[in-house]
C-alpha positions as CSV (number, residue, x, y, z in Angstrom):
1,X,14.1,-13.3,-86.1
2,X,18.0,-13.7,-85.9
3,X,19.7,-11.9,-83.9
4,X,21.8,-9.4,-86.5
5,X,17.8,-8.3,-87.4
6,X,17.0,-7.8,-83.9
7,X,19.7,-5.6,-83.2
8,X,19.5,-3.7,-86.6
9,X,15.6,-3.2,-84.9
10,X,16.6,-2.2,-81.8
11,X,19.1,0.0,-83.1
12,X,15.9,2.1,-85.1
13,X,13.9,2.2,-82.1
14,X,16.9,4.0,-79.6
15,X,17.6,6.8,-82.6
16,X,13.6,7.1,-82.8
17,X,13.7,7.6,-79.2
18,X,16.0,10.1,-79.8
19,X,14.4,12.5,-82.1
20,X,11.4,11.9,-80.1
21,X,12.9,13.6,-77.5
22,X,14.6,16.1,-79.9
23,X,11.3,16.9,-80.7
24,X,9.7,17.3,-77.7
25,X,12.5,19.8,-76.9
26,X,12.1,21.9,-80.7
27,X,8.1,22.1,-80.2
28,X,8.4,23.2,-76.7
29,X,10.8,25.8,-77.4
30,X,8.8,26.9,-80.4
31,X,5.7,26.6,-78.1
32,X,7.5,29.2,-75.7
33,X,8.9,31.9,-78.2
34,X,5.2,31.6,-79.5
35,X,3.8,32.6,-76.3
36,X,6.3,35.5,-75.5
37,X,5.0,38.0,-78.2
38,X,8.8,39.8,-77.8
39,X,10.3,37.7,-79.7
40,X,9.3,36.7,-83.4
41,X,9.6,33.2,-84.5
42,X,11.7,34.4,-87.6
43,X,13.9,36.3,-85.5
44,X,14.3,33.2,-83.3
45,X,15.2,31.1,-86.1
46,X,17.6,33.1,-87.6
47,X,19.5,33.0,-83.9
48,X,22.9,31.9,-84.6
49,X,24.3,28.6,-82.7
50,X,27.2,28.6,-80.5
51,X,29.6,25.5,-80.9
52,X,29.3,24.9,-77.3
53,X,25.7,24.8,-77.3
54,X,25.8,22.3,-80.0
55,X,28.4,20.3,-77.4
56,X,26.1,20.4,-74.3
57,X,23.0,19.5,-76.6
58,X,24.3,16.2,-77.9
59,X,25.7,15.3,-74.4
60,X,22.6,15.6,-72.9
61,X,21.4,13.2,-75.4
62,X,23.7,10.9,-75.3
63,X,23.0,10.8,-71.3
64,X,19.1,10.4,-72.2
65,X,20.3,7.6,-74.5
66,X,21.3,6.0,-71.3
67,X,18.7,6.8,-69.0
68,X,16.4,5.1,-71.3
69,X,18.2,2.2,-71.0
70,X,18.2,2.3,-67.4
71,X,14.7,2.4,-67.3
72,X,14.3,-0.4,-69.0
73,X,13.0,0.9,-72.1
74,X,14.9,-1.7,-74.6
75,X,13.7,-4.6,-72.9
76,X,11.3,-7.2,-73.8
77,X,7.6,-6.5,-73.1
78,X,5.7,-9.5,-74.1
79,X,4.6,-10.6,-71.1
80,X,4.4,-7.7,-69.1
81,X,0.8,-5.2,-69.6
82,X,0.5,-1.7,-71.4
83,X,0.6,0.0,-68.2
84,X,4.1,-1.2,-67.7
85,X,5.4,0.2,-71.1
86,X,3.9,3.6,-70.0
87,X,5.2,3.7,-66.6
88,X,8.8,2.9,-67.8
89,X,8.0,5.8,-70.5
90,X,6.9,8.3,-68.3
91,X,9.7,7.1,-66.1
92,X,12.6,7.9,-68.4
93,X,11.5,11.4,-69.7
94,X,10.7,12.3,-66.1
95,X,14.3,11.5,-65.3
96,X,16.0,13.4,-68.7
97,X,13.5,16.4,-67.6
98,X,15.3,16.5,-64.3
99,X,18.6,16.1,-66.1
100,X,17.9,18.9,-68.3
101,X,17.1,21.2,-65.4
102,X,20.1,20.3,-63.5
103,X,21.8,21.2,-66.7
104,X,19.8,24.3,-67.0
105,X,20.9,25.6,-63.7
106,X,24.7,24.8,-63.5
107,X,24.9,26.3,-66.9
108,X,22.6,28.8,-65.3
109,X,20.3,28.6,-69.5
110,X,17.8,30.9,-69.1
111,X,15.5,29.2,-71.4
112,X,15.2,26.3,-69.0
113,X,12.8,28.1,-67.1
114,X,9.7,26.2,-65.1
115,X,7.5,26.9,-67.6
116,X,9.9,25.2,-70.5
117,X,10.4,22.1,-68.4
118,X,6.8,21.4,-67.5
119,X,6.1,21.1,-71.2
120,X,9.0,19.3,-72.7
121,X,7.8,16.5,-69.8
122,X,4.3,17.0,-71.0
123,X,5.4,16.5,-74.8
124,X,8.4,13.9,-73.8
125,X,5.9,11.7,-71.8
126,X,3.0,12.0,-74.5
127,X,4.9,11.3,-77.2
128,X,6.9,8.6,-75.8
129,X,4.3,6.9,-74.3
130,X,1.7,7.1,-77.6
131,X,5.0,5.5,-79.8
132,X,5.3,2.6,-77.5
133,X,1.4,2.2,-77.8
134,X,1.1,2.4,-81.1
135,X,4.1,-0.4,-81.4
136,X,2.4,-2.9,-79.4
137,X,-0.1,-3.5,-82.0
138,X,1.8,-3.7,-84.8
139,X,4.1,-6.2,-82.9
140,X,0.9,-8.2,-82.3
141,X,0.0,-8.3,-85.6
142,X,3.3,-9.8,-86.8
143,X,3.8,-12.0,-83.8
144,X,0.0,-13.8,-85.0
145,X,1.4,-14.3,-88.7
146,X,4.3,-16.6,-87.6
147,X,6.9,-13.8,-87.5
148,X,9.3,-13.0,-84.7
149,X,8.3,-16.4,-82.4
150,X,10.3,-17.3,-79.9
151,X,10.5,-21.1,-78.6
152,X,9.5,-21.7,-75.3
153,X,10.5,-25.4,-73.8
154,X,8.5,-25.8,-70.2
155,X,10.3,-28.2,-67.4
156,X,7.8,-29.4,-65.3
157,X,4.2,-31.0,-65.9
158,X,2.4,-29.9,-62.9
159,X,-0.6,-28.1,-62.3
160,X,1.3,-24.2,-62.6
161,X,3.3,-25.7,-65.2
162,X,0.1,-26.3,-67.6
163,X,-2.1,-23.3,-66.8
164,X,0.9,-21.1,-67.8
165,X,1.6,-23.4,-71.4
166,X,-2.4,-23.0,-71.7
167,X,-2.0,-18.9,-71.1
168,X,0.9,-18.8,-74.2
169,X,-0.8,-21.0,-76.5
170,X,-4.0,-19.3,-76.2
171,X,-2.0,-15.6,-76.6
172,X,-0.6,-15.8,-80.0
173,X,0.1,-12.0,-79.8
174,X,2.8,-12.5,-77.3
175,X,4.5,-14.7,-80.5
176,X,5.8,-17.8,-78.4
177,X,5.7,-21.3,-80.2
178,X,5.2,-24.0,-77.1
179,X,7.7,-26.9,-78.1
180,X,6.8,-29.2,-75.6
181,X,7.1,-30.3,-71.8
182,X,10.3,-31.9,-69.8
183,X,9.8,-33.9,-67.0
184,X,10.7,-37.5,-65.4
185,X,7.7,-40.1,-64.6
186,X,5.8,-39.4,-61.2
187,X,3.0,-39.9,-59.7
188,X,0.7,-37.0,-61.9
189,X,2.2,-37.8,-64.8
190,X,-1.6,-39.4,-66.5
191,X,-3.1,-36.3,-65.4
192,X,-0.8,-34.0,-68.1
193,X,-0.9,-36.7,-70.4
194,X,-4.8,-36.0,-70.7
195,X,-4.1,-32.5,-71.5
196,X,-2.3,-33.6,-74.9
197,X,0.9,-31.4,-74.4
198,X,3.8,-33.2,-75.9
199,X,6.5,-34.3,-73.3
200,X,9.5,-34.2,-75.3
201,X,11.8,-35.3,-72.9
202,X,12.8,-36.5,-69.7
203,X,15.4,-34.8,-67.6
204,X,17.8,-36.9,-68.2
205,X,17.5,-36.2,-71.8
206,X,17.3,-32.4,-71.7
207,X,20.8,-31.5,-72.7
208,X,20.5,-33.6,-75.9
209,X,17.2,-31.7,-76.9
210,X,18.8,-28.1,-76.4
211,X,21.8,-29.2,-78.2
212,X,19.9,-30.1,-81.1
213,X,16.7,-27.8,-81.3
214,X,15.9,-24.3,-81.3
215,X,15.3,-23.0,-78.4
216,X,15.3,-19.5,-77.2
217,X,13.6,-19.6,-73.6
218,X,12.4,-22.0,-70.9
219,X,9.9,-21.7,-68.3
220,X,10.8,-23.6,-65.1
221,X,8.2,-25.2,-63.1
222,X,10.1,-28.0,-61.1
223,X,9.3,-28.4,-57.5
224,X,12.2,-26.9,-55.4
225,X,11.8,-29.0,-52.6
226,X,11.5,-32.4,-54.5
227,X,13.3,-31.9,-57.1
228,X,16.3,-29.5,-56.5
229,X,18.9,-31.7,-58.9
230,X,17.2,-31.7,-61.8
231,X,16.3,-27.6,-61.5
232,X,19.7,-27.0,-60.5
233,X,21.3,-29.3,-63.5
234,X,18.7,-27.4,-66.4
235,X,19.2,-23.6,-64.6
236,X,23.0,-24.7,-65.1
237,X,22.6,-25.3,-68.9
238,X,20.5,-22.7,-69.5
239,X,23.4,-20.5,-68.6
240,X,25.7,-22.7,-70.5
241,X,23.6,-22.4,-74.0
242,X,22.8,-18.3,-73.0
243,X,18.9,-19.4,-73.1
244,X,16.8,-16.9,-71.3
245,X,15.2,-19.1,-68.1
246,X,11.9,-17.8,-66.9
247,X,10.8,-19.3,-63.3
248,X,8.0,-18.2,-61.2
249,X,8.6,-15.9,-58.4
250,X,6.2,-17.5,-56.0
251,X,8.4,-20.4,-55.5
252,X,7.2,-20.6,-51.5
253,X,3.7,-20.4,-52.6
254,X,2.9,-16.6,-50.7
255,X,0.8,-14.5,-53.0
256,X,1.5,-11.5,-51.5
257,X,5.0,-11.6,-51.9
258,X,6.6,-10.0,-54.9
259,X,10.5,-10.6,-55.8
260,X,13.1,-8.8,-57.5
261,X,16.9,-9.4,-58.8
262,X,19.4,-8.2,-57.1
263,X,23.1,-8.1,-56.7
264,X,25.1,-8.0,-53.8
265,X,29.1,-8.7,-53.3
266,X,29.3,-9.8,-56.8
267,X,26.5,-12.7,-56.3
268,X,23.0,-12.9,-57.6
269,X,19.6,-12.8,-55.2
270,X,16.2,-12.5,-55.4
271,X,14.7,-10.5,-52.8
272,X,10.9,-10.5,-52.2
273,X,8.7,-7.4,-50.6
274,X,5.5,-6.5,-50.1
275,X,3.6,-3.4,-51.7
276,X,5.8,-1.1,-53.6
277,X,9.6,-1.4,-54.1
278,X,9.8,0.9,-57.0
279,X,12.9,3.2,-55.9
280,X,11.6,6.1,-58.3
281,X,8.3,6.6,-57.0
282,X,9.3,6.2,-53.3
283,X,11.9,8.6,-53.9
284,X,8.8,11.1,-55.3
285,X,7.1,10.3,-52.4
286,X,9.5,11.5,-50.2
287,X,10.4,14.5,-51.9
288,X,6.1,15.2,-52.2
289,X,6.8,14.7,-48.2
290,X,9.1,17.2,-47.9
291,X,8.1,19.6,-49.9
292,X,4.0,19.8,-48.3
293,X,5.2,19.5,-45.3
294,X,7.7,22.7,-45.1
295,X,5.4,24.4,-47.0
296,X,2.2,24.0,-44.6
297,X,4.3,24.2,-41.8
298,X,5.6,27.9,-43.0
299,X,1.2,28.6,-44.2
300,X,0.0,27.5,-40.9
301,X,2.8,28.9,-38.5
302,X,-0.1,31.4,-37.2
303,X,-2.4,28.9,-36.6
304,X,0.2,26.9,-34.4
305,X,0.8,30.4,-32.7
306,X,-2.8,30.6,-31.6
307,X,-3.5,27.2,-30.9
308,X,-0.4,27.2,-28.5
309,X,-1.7,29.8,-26.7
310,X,-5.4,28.7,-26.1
311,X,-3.7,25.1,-24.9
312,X,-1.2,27.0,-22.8
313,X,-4.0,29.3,-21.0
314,X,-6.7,27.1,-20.7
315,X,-5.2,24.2,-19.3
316,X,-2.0,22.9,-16.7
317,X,0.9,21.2,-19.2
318,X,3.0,21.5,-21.9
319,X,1.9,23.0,-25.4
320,X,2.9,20.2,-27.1
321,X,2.4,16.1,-26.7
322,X,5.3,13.6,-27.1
323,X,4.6,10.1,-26.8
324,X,6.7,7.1,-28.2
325,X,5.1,5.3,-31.3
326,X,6.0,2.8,-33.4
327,X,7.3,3.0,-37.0
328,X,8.1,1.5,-40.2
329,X,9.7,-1.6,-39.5
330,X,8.8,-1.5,-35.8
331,X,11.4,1.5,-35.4
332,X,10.2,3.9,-32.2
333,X,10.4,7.2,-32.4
334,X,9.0,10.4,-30.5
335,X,5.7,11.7,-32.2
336,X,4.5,15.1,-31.6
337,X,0.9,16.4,-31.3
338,X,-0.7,19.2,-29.8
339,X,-1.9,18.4,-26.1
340,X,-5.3,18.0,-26.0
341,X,-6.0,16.0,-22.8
342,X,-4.6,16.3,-18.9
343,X,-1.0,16.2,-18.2
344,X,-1.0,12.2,-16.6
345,X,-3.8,11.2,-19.3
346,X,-1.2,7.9,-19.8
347,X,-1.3,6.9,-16.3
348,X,-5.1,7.2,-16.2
349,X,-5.6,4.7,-19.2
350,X,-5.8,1.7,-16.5
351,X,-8.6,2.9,-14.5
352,X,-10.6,3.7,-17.5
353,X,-10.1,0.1,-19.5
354,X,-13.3,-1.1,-18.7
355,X,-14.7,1.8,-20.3
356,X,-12.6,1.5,-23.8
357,X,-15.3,1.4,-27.0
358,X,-13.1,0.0,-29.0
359,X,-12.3,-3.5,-30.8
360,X,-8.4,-5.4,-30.5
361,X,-6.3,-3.6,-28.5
362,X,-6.2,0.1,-29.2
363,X,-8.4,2.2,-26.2
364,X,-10.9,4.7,-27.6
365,X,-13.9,6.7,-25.8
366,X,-16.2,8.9,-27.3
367,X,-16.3,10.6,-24.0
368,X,-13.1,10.2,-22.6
369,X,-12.9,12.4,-19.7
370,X,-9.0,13.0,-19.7
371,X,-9.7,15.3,-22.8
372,X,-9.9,19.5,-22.1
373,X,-11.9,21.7,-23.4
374,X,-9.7,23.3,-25.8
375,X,-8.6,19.2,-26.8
376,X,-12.1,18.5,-27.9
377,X,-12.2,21.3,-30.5
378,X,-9.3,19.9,-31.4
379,X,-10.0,16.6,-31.9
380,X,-12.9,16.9,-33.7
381,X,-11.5,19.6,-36.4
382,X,-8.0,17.5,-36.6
383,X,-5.8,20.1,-35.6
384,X,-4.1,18.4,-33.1
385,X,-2.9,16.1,-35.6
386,X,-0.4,19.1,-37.4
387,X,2.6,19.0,-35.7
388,X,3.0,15.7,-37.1
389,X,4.6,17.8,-39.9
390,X,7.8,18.3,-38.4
391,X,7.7,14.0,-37.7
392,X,7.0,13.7,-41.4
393,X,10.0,16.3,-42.5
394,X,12.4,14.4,-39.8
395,X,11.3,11.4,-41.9
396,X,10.2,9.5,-39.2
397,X,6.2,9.3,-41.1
398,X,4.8,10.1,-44.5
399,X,1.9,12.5,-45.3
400,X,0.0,9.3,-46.0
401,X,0.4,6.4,-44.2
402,X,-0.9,3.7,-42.0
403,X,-0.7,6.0,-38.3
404,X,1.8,5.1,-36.1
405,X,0.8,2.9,-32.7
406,X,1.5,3.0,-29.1
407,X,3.9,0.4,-27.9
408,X,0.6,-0.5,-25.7
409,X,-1.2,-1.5,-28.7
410,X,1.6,-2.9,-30.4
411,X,2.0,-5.4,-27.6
412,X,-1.7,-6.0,-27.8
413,X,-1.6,-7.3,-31.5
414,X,-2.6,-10.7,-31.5
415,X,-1.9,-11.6,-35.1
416,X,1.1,-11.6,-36.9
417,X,-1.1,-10.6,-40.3
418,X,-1.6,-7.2,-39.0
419,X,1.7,-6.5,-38.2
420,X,2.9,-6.1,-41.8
421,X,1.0,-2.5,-41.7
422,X,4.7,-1.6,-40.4
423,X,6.7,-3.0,-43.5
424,X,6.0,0.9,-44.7
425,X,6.5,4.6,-43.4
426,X,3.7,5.6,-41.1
427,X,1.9,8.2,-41.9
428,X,-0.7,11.4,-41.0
429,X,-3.8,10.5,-43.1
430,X,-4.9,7.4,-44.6
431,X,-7.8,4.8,-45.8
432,X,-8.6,4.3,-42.2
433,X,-9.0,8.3,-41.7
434,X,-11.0,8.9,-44.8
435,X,-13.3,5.6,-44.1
436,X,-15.0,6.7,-40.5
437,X,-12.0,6.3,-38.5
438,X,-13.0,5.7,-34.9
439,X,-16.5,4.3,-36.1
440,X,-14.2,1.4,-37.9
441,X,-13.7,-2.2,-36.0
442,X,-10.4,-2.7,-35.7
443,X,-9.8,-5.8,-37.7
444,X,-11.5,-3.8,-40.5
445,X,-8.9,-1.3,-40.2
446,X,-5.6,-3.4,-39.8
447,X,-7.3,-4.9,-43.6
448,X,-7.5,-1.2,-44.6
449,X,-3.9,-0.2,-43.9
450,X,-2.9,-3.5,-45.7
451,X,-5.2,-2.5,-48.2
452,X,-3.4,0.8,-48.5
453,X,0.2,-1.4,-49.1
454,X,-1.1,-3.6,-51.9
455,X,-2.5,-1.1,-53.6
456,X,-0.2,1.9,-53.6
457,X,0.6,4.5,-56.0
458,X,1.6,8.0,-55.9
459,X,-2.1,8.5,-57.4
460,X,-3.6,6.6,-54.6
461,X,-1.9,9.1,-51.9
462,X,-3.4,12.2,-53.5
463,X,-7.0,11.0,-53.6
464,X,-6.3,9.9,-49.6
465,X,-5.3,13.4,-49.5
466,X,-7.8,15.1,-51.4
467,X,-10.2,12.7,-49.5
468,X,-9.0,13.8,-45.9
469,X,-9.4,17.5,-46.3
470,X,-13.3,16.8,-46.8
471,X,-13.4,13.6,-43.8
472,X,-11.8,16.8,-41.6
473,X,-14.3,19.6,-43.1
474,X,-16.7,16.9,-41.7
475,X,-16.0,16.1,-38.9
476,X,-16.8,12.5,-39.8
477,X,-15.2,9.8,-37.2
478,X,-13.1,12.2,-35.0
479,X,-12.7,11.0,-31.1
């Protein structure tokens, strides 16, 4: 497809976007004056239209126009899987829903009301995301009859190199036409020859192929280490020809990494993370945070009122427990919980080590005589646990999270694996809590919380959620 097509394409598909959206808004606005019996739809059709309205309609548009090319809803999606299309979708009407309410309420529109908003993002998201579905197909189908190809050179003939040339050629929806392998003679070099790729040239040659073939991306697969030049000399005239280079991220061989492009001072980097580094949904996350916390803080004030004075009459000490724990990143901070053992329980923990029931370096006893009375109920029903709240509002843990350490069992961690548990906000509940807690090894837990990182989603936190409330019903795994 040449490139004057493509665009003309492109083109079709933002203005389709566009009445999407337009149409989202008309049926939930029809939806609405349907509902609200005092007004007619005939009488809400004949309202006349202010100028101004018209103004602030087509502005916001234009600003969804641009939000949807933020979230990278015009970009190529051949390689990447369905879930990604819908994400980005889901993405980009969840950000022009919150545009329109800012809008709503600066302009102070009193048809932007909560219940308008949740279904123009119901109708936005569902139609968005159906549209890019139903596109992927067709795409397919076209891509398999020889239309829209794209040629794809690979430089490199090792072992990465040829599974990933075997992957395109045996996916014909993703439309690429494999034109061949470059690479200079070493010591593998029989081994690809058996696989009956063509080598169309040697690195030497490579800027005499791209002047005189079509090309329109190349997948890089030269060792860095061994063979920096020659990656350095074809990334260079990849930029020189505008030829989209594809390389793979895990150039240091570490399969849990994941890496990203960035900018920073006007140069280019790839930056590499673990877990989740989508801004979007952390930023959700945080605002969930803040949100449940306030609002269980204000629900169970009472409770805290009672519980205070039970600790307060039934034992010597303060109400409430500080102790310094370590956070995301390996950042200490003061946690708060509500006192459940003797005031110099800390300076006790020596005398009792040869008592400790638990695995790797954290101490646990199912009978730990520092606790009170009042501490054991406690314990068991997880109450002590809620002051957390106000750690989670200050930001210093999450809702959901792997929990926050001592510095004593910090400096008992023997394995540097473990230790990546602190790459992410600590948190109140998680898979650890809703799996048996104390009753789990701990080497089976540091895999849990780890577990927890590579698997996140937003999703994931509200079945750990949903999931805690019945572990603390329970009683299962308290100490």
């Amino acid at each position: 497809m040449n490139e004057a097509k493509r665009r003309f394409i492109l083109s079709g598909l933002k203005l389709f976007d566009i009445a999407q959206m337009i149409l989202a808004f008309g049926l939930s606005t029809i939806l609405l004056v349907h509902l609200d019996q005092r007004v007619g739809l005939d009488q809400f059709l004949s309202m006349r239209v202010k100028l101004s309205n018209c103004f602030i309609f087509v502005s916001i548009l234009l600003t969804w126009h641009v939000i949807f090319s933020l979230c990278g809803m015009y970009e190529s999606k051949r390689l990447s899987a369905r879930r990604v299309e819908i994400i980005d979708a889901v993405k980009a009407t969840t950000f022009s829903t919150v545009l329109l309410v800012l809008v709503g309420e600066l302009l102070r529109i009193s048809m932007i009301a909560p219940r308008f908003v949740i279904l123009f993002w119901f109708i936005s998201s569902f139609l968005l995301a159906m549209s890019r579905l139903m596109l992927r197909p067709l795409l397919a189908s076209l891509r398999r009859r020889g239309r829209n190809l794209r040629h794809m050179l690979v430089v490199g003939t090792n072992s990465r190199a040829i599974e990933f040339a075997r992957t395109i050629q045996n996916s014909p929806d993703l439309g690429y036409r494999l034109l061949g392998f470059v690479d200079d003679d070493w010591h593998r070099m029989a081994e690809f020859k058996k696989t009956g790729f063509p080598l169309v040239s040697g690195c030497a040659g490579f800027p005499e192929y791209l002047r005189r073939n079509v090309v329109d991306e190349v997948a890089m697969f030269l060792p860095l280490r061994s063979s920096y030049e020659n990656s350095f000399g074809a990334a260079a005239l990849c930029q020189e020809h505008g030829i989209i280079m594809r390389f793979n991220g895990d150039i240091f061989g570490l399969e849990k990494l994941r890496p990203s492009a960035v900018q920073f001072d006007g140069d280019h980097y790839v930056a590499t993370y673990t877990g989740t580094h989508s801004w979007s949904a952390l930023m959700i996350k945080r605002i969930l945070d803040i949100l449940l916390s306030f609002i269980l803080l204000v629900v169970l004030a009472p409770l805290f009122g009672v519980v205070a004075l039970l600790i307060k009459f039934s034992s010597d000490g303060p109400v409430l427990f500080r102790q310094e724990r370590i956070g995301l990143n390996k950042r200490r901070f003061q946690i708060f919980k509500f006192r459940t053992m003797v005031p110099n329980a800390e300076k006790m923990i020596a005398a009792l080590e040869e008592q400790n029931e638990s695995s790797g370096p954290v101490f646990k006893m199912r009978k730990d005589p520092r606790i009170t009375r009042i501490g054991k109920i406690l314990r068991r029903t997880s109450i002590d646990e809620l002051p957390q709240l106000f750690n989670v509002l200050k930001g210093d843990m999450s809702l959901v999270g792997p929990r926050p350490l001592t510095v004593r069992d910090y400096e008992g961690f023997s394995e540097d694996w473990q230790r990546r548990r602190f790459s992410v906000r600590p948190g109140i509940t998680c898979l650890w809590q809703v799996n048996g807690r104390s009753s789990i090894p701990f080497e089976q837990w540091m895999k849990l919380d780890l577990q927890y990182l590579d698997e996140w989603s937003l999703w994931l936190d509200v079945k750990i959620l949903a999931r805690t409330v019945s572990a603390v019903l329970k009683g299962s795994g308290a100490a």
